[in-house]
C-alpha positions as MATLAB code, in Angstrom:
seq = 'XXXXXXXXXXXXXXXXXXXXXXXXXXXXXXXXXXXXXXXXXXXXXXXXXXXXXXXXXXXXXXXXXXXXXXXXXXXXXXXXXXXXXXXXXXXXXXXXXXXXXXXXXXXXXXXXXXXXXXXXXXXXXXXXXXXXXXXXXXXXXXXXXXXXXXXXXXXXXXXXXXXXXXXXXXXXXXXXXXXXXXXXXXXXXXXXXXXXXXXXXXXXXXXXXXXXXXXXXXXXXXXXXXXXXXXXXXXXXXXXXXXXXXXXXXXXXXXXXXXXXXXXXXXXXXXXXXXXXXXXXXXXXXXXXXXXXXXXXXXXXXXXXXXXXXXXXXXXXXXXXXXXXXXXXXXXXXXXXXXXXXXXXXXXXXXXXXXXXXXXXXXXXXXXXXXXXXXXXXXXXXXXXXXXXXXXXXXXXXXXXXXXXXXXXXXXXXXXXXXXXXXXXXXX';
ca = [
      79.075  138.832   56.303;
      82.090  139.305   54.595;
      83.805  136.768   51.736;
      86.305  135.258   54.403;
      83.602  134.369   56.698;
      81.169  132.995   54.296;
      83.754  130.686   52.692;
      85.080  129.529   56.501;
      81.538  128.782   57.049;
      81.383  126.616   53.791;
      84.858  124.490   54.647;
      83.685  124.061   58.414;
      79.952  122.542   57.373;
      82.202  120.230   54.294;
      84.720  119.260   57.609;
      81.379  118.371   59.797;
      79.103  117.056   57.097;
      79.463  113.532   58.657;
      77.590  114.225   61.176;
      75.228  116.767   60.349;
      71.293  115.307   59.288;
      71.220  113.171   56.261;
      68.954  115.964   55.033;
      69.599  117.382   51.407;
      70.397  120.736   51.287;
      67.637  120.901   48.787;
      64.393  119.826   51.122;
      65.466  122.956   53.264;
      66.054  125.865   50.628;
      65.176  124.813   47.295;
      67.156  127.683   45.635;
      70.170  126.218   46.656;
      70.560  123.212   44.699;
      69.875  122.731   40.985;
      69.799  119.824   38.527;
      73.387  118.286   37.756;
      74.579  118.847   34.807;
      75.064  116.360   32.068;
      79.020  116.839   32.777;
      79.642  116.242   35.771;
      79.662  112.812   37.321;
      76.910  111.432   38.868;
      78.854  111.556   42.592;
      81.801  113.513   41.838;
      82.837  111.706   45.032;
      84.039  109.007   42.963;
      86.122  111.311   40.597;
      89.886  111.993   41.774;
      90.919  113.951   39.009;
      87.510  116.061   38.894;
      87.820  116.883   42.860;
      91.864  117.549   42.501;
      91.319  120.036   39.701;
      88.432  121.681   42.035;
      91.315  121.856   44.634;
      93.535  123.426   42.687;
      91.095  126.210   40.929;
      91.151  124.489   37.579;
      87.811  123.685   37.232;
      85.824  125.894   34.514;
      82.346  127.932   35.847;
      80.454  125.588   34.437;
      81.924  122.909   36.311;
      82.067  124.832   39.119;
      78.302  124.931   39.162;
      77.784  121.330   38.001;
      79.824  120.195   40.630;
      78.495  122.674   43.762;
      75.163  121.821   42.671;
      75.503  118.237   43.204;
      77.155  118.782   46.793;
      74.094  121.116   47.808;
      71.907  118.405   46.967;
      73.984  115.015   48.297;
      75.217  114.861   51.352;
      76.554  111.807   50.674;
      79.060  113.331   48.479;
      79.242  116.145   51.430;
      80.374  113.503   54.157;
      82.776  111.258   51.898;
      84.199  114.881   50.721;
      84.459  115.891   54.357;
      86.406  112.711   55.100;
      89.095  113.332   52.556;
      89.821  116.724   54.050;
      89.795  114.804   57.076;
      92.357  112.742   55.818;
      94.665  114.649   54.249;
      93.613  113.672   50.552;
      91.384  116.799   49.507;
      92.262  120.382   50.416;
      89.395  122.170   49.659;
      90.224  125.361   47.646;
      90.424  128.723   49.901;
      89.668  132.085   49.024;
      91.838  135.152   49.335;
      89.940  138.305   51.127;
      91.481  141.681   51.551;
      91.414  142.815   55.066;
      90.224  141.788   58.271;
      86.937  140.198   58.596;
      84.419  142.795   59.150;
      81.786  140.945   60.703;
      83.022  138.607   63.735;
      79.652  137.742   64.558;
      78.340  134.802   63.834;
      74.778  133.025   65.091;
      75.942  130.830   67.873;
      73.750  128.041   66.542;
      75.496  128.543   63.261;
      78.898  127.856   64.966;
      77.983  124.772   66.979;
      76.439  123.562   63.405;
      79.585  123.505   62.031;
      81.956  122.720   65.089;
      83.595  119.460   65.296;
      81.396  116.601   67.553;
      83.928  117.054   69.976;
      83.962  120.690   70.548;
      80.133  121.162   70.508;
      78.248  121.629   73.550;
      76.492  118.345   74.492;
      73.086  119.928   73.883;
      74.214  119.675   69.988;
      75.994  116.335   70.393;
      75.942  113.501   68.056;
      72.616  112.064   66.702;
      71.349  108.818   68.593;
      70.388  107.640   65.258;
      70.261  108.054   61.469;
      66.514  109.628   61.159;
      67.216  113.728   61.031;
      63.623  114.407   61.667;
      63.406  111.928   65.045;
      66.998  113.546   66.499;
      65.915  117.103   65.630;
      64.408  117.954   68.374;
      66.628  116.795   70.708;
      69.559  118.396   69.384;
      67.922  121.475   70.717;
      68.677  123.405   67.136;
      66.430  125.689   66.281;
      65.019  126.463   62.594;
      66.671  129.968   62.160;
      69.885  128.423   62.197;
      69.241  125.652   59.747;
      68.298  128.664   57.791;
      71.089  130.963   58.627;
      73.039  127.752   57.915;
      71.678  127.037   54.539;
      72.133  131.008   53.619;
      75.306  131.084   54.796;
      75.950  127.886   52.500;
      74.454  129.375   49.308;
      76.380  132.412   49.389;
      79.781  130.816   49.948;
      79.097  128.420   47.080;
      77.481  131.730   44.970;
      81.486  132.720   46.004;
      82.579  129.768   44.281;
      81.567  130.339   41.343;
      84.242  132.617   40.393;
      87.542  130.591   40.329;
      89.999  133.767   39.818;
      89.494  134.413   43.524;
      90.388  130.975   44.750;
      94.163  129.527   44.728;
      95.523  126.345   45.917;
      97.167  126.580   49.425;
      97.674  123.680   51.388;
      99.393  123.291   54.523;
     101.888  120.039   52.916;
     100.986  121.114   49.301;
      99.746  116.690   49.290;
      97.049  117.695   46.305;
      99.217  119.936   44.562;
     101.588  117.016   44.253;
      99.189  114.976   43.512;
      98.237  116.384   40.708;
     101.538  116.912   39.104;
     102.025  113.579   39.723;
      99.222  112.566   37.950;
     100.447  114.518   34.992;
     104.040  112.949   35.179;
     101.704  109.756   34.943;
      99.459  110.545   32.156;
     102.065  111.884   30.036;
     102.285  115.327   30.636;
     105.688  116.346   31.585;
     105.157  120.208   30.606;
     101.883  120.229   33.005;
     104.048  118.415   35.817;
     106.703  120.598   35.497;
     104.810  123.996   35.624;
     102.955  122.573   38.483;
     105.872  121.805   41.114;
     108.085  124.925   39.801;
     104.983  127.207   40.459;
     104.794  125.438   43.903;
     108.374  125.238   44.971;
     108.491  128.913   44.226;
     105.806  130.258   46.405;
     106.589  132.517   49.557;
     104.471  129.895   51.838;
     106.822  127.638   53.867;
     107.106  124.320   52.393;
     107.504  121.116   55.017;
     110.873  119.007   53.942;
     109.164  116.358   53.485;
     106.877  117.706   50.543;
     109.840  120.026   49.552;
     111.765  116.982   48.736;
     108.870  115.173   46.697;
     107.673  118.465   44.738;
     111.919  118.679   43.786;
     111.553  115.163   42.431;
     109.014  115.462   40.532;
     110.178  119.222   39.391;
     113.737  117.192   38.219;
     111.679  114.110   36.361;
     109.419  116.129   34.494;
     112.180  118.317   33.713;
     114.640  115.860   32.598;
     111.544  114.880   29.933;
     111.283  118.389   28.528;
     114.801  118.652   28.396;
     115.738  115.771   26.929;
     113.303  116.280   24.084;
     114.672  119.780   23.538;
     117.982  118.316   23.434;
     116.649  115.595   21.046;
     114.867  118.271   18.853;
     117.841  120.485   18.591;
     116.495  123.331   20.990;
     119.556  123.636   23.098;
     118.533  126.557   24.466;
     115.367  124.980   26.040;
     117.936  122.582   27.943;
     120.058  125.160   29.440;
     117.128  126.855   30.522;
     115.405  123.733   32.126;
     118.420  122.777   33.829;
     119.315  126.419   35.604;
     115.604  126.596   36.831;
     115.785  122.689   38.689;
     118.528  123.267   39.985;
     117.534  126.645   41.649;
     115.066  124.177   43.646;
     117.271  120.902   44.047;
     120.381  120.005   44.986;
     121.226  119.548   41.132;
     120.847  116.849   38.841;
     123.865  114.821   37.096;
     121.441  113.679   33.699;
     120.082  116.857   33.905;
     123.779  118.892   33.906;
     124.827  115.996   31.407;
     122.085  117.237   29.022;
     122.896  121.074   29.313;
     126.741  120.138   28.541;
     125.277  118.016   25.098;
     123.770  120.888   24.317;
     126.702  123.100   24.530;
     128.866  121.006   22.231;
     125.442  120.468   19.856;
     124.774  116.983   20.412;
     121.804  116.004   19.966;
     122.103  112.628   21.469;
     121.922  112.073   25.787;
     125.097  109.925   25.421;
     127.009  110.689   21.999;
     129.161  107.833   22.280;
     125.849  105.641   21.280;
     125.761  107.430   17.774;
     129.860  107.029   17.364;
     130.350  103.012   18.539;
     131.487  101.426   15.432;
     135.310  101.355   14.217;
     133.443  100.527   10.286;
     131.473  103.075   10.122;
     132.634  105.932   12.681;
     136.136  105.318   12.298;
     137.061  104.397    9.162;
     138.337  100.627    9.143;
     137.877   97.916    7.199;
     136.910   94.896    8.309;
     140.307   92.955    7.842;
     141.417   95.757   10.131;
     143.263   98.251    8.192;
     142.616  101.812    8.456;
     141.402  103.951    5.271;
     142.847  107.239    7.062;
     146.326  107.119    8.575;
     145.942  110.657   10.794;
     146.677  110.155   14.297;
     147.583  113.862   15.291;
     145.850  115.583   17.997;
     143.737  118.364   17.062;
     143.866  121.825   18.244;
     141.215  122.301   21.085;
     139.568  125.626   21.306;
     138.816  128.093   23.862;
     135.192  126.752   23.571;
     136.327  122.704   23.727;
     138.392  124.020   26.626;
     135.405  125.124   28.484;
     133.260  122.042   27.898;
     136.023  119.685   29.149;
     136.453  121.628   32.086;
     132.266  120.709   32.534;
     132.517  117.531   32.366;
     135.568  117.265   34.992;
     133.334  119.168   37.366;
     130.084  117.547   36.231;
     132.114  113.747   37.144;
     133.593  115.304   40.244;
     130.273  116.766   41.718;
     127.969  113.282   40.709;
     130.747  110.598   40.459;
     127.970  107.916   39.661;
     126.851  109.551   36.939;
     127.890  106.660   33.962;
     126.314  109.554   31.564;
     129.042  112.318   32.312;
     131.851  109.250   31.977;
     130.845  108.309   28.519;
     130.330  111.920   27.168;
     133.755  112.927   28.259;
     134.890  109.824   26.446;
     133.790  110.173   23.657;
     134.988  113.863   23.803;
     138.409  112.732   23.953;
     138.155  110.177   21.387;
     137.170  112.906   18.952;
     140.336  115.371   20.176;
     142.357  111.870   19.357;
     143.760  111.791   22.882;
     143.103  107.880   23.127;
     145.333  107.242   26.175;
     143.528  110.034   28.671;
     140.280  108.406   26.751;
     141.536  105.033   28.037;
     141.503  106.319   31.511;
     138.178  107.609   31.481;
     136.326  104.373   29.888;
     138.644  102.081   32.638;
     136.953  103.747   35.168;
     133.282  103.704   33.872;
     134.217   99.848   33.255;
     135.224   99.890   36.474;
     131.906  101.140   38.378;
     129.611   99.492   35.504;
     131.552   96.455   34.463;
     127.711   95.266   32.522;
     127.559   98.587   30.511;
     128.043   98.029   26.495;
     128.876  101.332   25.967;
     131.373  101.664   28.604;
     133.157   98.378   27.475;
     132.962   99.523   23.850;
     134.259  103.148   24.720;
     137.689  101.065   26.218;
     138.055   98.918   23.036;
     137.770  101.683   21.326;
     140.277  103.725   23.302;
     142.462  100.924   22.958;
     142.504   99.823   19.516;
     142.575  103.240   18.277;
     146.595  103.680   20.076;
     147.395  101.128   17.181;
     149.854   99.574   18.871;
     150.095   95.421   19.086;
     150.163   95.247   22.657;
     146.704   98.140   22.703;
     144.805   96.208   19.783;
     145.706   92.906   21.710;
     143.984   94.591   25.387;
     140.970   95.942   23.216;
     140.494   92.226   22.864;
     138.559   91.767   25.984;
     136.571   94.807   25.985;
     135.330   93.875   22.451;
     134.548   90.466   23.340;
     132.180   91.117   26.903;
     130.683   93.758   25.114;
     129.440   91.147   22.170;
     128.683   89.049   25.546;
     126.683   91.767   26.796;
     124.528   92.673   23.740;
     125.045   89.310   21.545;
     122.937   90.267   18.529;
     124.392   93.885   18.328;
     125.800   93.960   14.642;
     127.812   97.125   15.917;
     129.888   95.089   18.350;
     130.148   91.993   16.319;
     131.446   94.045   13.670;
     134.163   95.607   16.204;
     135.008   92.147   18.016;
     135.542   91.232   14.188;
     137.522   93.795   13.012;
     139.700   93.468   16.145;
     140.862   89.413   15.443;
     140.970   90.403   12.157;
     143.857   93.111   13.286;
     145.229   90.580   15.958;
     145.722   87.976   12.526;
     142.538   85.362   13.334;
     141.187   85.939   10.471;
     138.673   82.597   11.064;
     137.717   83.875   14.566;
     136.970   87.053   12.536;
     134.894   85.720    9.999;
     132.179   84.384   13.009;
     131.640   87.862   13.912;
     131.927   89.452   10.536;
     128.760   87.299    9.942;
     126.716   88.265   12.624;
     127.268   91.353   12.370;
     126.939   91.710    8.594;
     123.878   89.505    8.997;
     122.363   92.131   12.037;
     122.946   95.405    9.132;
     121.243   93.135    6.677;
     118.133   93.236    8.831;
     118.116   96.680    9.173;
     120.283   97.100   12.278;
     122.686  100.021   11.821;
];
């Protein structure tokens, strides 16, 4: 009997166990079952993760064994098993075989063993009751196919035992998923991602549905890794992340917004948040007087050129993205082009009026045209953004500096003290 057969044999008795005798494997052929091993559970039944890594082929040989061991012995375990292929939450794992099956014969008590209630001849039709012993007889099955049966069974789990033979292949990939998203869960973006880009990538047809869930998780888990890589100064990493999502999805604005960070060698998701504060990223004082008087517009390279030319595509192709607003910003803050930097904040005030960095970015845009009827329109940013994140020393300190400008000095001094009193705490 050749590998294909023996292992169709083992998922078709795991997809009828329910009804099959209540009869251990063990009381028929002793040399099929063994004592469970001290690591594996005592009815593996019970353990998702232990029967989704046995799905997928992850399980070592010794866990192999511990856990086929058990299932010879339990049926039990067999029929709760069978009921979550049933269902759709276990695919067992299958096994690849080269060729056609040699051997198309099969005992034709073996195959009514193992067909479904309803497709069995009524001579091997459900039990009347529980006791395998009482119903045997009247089943009509006869003892050399229990024992072609149990053969058959011992060989296919013998099969088992070698896990570079056996891949995951599922007919809606639900366990695969699954399991990546019970790395995504536990903490284990890298796991996650390798998981669903593995999957996605496969030459088996993939249903929408599941094409649609594997792409979200592929874009979470990536955004993770990315974002850490971005974080940790490995810009390369980022780039690289973001090319291979977006061969599978439809694209992903944080994920684009990253890859652009890295380009200019930010290591910050929104740089704006590490460039807020007109004391300490922009040189005033807090009466509102400038230490640096240069308000010339820098030369913008070939390379600056290119990046703003991103993030006008990036904002055109995801025009929620509140991310790709900021950055570009902030970008023009730093090329001193305050009025096109006005624009671009207005409009991320605009679609998130509640956003501290977005009202912030427009006083800052303002203020920094040093003009009295700009310094007097920063005003209002200034002040919701204090509104918005009260015991932010960073926007007290701007609101301040802004009266200060405007000539109230005692309005000033209210926010000079909470926001000297938020960097004596240890606020930045």
């Amino acid at each position: 009997m050749t590998d294909r057969r023996q292992h169709e044999i083992l998922r078709n008795f795991l997809e009828s166990a329910w009804s099959l005798p209540d009869t251990p494997l063990a009381s028929l052929s002793p040399e099929v079952a063994s004592p469970t091993g001290d690591g594996t559970p005592e009815h593996p039944r019970d353990d998702e993760d232990l029967l989704l890594d046995w799905s997928l082929g992850d399980l070592s040989p010794e866990r192999h064994r511990q856990l086929l061991d058990h299932l010879a012995a339990c049926p039990a375990c067999r029929r709760e098993i069978a009921a979550m292929v049933s269902a759709g939450a276990l695919v067992l794992p299958d096994v690849d075989a080269a060729g056609p099956d040699e051997n198309t014969h099969v005992d034709a008590s073996l195959r009514n063993a193992v067909r479904p209630v309803s497709e069995r001849p009524s001579h091997v039709a459900s039990p009347p009751d529980a006791n395998p012993l009482a119903g045997r007889a009247a089943y009509g099955w006869r003892r050399p196919a229990i024992v072609t049966l149990v053969v058959a069974l011992a060989a296919s789990l013998l099969l088992l035992l070698a896990p570079q033979v056996f891949h995951f292949r599922s007919a809606d990939g639900s366990s695969v998923i699954a399991l990546a998203q019970r790395d995504v869960d536990q903490g284990r973006p890298g796991e996650a991602f390798a998981r669903m880009e593995t999957y996605l990538s496969g030459e088996r047809a993939v249903a929408e549905a599941q094409r649609i869930q594997a792409g979200t998780i592929l874009e979470s888990s990536g955004y993770e890794l990315a974002r850490d890589g971005l974080v940790q100064g490995d810009f390369n990493r980022v780039s690289d992340i973001q090319h291979r999502v977006s061969r599978h999805t439809g694209g992903s604005s944080r994920l684009l917004n990253l890859r652009i960070q890295a380009e200019r060698g930010e290591t910050a998701e929104q740089s704006l948040s590490l460039r807020t504060s007109l004391v300490r990223d922009y040189g005033y004082e807090t009466d509102g007087r400038r230490q640096i008087k240069d308000f010339s517009i820098p030369e913008i390279t070939s390379t600056q050129q290119r990046i703003e030319g991103e993030l006008l595509a990036g904002i055109e192709a995801f025009p929620d993205s509140l991310a790709l607003r900021l950055n570009y910003g902030q970008f023009l803050l730093d090329q001193n082009e305050y009025q096109r930097a006005e624009g671009v904040f207005a409009e991320a005030v605009r679609r998130v009026p509640d956003s501290v960095l977005a009202q912030t970015g427009l006083g800052l845009a303002l203020f920094q045209q040093n003009r009295p009827d700009t310094i007097e329109r920063a005003l209002e940013p200034f002040q919701k953004a204090v509104q918005l994140s009260p015991d932010d020393p960073v926007v007290n300190l701007n609101l301040a500096v802004c009266l200060a400008r405007l000539g109230r000095a005692g309005d000033a001094q209210r926010y000079l003290e909470r926001g000297t009193e938020g960097r004596s705490s240890g606020e930045p």
